[in-house]
N, C-alpha and C positions, 0 to 999 in steps of 0.2 A: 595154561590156565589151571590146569590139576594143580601141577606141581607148587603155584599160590595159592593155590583153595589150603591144599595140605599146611603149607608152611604157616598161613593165617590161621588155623585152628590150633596148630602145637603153641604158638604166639596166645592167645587168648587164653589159652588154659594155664599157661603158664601165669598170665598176668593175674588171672584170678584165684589159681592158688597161693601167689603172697595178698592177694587186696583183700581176702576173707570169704572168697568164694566157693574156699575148701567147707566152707559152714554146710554143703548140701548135704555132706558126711554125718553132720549133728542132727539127732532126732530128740525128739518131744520123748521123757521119760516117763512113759504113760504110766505104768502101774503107783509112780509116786504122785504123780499129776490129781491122779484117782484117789490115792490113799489121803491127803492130804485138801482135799474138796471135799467139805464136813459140814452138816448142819445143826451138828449139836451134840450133847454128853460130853462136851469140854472146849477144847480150842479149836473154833471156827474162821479164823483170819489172825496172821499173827506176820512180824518179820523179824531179820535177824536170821534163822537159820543154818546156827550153828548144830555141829551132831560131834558129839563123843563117842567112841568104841568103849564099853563096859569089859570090864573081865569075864561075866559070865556071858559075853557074846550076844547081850542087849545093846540096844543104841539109843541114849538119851539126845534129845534135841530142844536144843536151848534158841529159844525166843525170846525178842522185846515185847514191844505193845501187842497184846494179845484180846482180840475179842472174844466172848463165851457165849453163851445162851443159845439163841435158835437161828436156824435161817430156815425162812419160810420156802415151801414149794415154789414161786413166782423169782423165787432169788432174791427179794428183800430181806434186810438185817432187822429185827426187832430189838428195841434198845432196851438196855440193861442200866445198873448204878450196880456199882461204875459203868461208866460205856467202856471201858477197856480197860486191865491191869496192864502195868509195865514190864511185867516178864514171867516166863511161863517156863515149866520142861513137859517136854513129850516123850516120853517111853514108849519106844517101838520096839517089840517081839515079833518075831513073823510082819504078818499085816494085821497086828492089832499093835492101838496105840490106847494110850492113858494120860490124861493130861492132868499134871503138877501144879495146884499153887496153894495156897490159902484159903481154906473156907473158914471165916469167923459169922456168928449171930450179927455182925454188921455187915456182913455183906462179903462177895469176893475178893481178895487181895492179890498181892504180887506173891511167888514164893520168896523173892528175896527184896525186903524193905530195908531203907536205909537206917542204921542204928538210930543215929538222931531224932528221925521220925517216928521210932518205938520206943523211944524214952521222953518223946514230948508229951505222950497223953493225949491225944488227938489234937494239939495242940496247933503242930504244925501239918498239915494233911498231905498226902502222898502225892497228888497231882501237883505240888507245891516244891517238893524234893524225890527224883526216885532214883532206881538205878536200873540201865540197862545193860546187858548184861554182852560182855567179849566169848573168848574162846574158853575152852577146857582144857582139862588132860587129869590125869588117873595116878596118884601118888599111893603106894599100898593099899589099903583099903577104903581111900577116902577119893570124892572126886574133886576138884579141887576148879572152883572159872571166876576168871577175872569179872568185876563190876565197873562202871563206870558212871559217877554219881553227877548231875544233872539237876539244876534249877530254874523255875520259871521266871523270865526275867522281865517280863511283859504281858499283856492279855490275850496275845496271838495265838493262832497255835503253833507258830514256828517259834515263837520269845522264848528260846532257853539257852542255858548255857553250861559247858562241864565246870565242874567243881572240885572234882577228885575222881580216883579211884580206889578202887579194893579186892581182894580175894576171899571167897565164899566157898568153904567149906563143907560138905557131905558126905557123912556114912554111907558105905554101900553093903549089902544090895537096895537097903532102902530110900534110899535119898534125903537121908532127911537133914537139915540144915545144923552142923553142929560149933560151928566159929566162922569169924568172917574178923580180917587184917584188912585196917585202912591202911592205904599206901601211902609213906609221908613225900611231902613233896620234892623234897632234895632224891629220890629214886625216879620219878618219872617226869619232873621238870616242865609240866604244862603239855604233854604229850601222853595219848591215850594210848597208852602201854598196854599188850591183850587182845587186841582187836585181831590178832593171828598169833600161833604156837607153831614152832618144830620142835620134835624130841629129837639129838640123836643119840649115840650111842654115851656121849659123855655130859652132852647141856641141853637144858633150855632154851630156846631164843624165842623172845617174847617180840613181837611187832607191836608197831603205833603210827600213830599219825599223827601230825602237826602240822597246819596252815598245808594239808595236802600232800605234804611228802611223807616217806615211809620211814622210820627210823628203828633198828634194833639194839637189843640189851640180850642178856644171858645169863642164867645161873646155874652152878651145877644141877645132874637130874636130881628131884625130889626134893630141895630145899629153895623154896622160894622166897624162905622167909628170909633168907641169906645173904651178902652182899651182892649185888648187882654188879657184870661189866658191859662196858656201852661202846660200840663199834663206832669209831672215831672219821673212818673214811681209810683209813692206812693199818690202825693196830685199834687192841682193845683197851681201855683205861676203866678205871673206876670211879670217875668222873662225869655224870652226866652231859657237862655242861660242853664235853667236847664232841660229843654226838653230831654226827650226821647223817643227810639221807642218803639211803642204801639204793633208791632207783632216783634218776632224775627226772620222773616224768611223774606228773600228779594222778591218783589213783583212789578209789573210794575208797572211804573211808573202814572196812569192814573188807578183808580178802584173807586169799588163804595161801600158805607154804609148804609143798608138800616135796617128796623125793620120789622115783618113779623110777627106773631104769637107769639107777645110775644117774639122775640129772633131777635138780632140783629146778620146782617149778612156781613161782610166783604167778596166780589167779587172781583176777580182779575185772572190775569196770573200769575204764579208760575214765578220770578226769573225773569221777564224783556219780555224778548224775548221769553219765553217756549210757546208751543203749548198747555200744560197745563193749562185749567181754574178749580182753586180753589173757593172754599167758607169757609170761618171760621165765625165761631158763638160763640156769650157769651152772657151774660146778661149786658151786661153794652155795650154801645160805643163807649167806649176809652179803654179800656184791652182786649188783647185778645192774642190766647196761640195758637202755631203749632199743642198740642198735638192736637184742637180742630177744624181740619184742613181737609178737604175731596176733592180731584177730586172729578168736576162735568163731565168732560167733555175735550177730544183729539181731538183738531184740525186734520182736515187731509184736506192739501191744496190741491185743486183739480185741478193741472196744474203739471207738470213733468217741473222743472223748479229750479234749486238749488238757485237763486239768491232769492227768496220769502221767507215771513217771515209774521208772525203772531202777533198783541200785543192789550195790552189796553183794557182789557173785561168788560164792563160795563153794570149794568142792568137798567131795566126801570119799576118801579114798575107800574104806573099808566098802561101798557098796560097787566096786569097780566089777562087770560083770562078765560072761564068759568071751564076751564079742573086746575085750580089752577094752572098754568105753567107761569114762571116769563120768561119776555123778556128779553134777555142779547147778545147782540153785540158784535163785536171785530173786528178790521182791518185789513187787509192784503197789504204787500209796498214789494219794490223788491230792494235791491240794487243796480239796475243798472237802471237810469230814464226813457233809450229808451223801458224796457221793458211794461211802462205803454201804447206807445204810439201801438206798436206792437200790445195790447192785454187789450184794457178799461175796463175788466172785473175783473183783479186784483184790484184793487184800489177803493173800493166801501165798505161801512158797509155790514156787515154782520150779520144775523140772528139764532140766535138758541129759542128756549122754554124748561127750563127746568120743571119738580114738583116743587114747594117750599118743598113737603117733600124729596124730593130726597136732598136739600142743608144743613142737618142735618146730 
């Protein structure tokens, strides 16, 4: 009877250390959880959450639709015009943050509006055309993140569609916007190119998505404005059109690729919308295989609430902290807008810390 008591519990543990039951290891990354739960002096609900390493050892965090104004004692959102800009930055120093966009005598804006829409004249309005915004990375003095430009294609609030993209340009230390390159369409081929960055020691590899799967490209470091090559499945060409996806498994749209110990590490939500945050690992990064594929980690939304949802998991290497546990975010939005207002605590990054050995 021992001797099956025993064998049954090495059995179980084992089953739920591949089925994602290693997750008990994952804790809630409180001090961000904290920092990031704001009622006002800038951006109070935002997603996307992306973050840049600066040179001078700041950390800009780049947002989409971003809410400002107040949130009340009781946790209701007080509404603004705009009720929301399309993209924000957050400068974190220590645990103070600052939030980036646009203040004009008409009201808040995005920091980064679509050219077209600033040469209409008010003509064509921003909730009409914007841009939300991919990854970063840091080219001599300038910091340098992909756009992805976006139109309303309906009266919904899901009715849009991408349109294009681009790279948006800023001086540093101060950020301020000084060029922005539309990307012509024979470079990115109807795939949102940006939506993840590796550097290594010689390229660029820009990630995207298309219809769900992941696709890479690559330029030498520091010229992006340069000709593009596109990971074909076998070799590299200079041909878009021969692109294919680098993982066979569909994956949100917004993740991240990092290197870690000698082993690159592809982060994402499983399948778009899943509560599932995966990690895949290879040695290379641009191949990478399902078999090699692991739950880290089960969202569980902490609101009794059907309209809420989950997405976009991305990690943050530079805040990896003494316990070896990698910082990885994700967002939480609701399908129905009034619920943000009801309840400013949905609509905020979110924080977890996994091991880096738990993502093998």
């Amino acid at each position: 009877m021992y001797v099956r008591f025993v064998i049954g519990v090495i059995v179980f543990l084992l089953l739920i250390g591949r089925s994602g039951g290693q997750a008990q290891n994952v804790r809630p990354a409180t001090e961000f959880n904290h920092l990031f739960t704001r009622s006002g002096g800038g951006l109070t609900g935002a997603d996307g959450t992306y973050s840049v390493l600066l040179p001078d050892g700041r950390s800009v965090w780049i947002f989409g639709d971003t809410f400002l104004g107040t949130v009340n004692a009781d946790g209701t959102r007080e509404k603004m015009d705009p009720i929301y800009i399309r993209n924000s930055f957050v400068i974190q120093e220590g645990e103070t943050l600052k939030t980036l966009f646009r203040e004009t005598p008409q009201g808040d804006r995005s920091m980064v509006i679509p050219p077209l829409v600033l040469e209409s004249n008010g003509e064509i309005p921003e909730d009409s055309v914007w841009y939300w915004p991919g990854d970063g990375f840091v080219v001599d003095d300038q910091l340098k993140v992909f756009f992805s430009e976006f139109r309303q294609n309906g009266s919904g609030m899901w009715d849009f569609m991408w349109t294009g993209s681009a790279i948006a340009s800023f001086s540093l230390p101060d950020l301020q916007q000084v060029d922005i390159e539309i990307l012509p369409e024979e470079k990115v081929s109807s795939i949102h190119f940006g939506h993840a960055l590796f550097e290594d020691e010689e390229y660029t590899y820009i990630y995207g998505l298309r219809d769900g799967k992941a696709y890479c490209a690559r330029f030498p470091n520091g010229m992006p404005e340069g000709e593009w090559e596109y990971f074909s499945g076998n070799e590299w060409t200079d041909d878009v059109k021969t692109v294919s996806p680098i993982l066979d498994v569909g994956i949100s749209e917004q993740f991240s690729v990092l290197k870690l110990n000698d082993e690159y590490y592809l982060i994402t939500q499983l399948g778009g919308l899943s509560n599932e945050i995966w990690a895949f690992h290879s040695d290379s990064p641009f191949k990478w295989s399902a078999k090699k594929g692991k739950k880290i980690h089960t969202i569980e939304i902490p609101f009794d609430n059907p309209n809420l949802f989950t997405y976009n998991a991305l990690a943050h290497p530079q805040f990896i902290d003494e316990h070896d546990s990698i910082l990885i975010s994700y967002n939480m939005n609701s399908h129905e807008l009034e619920d943000h207002y009801r309840n400013a605590n949905i609509y905020r990054p979110r924080f977890i810390r996994v091991p880096i050995q738990q993502l093998k």
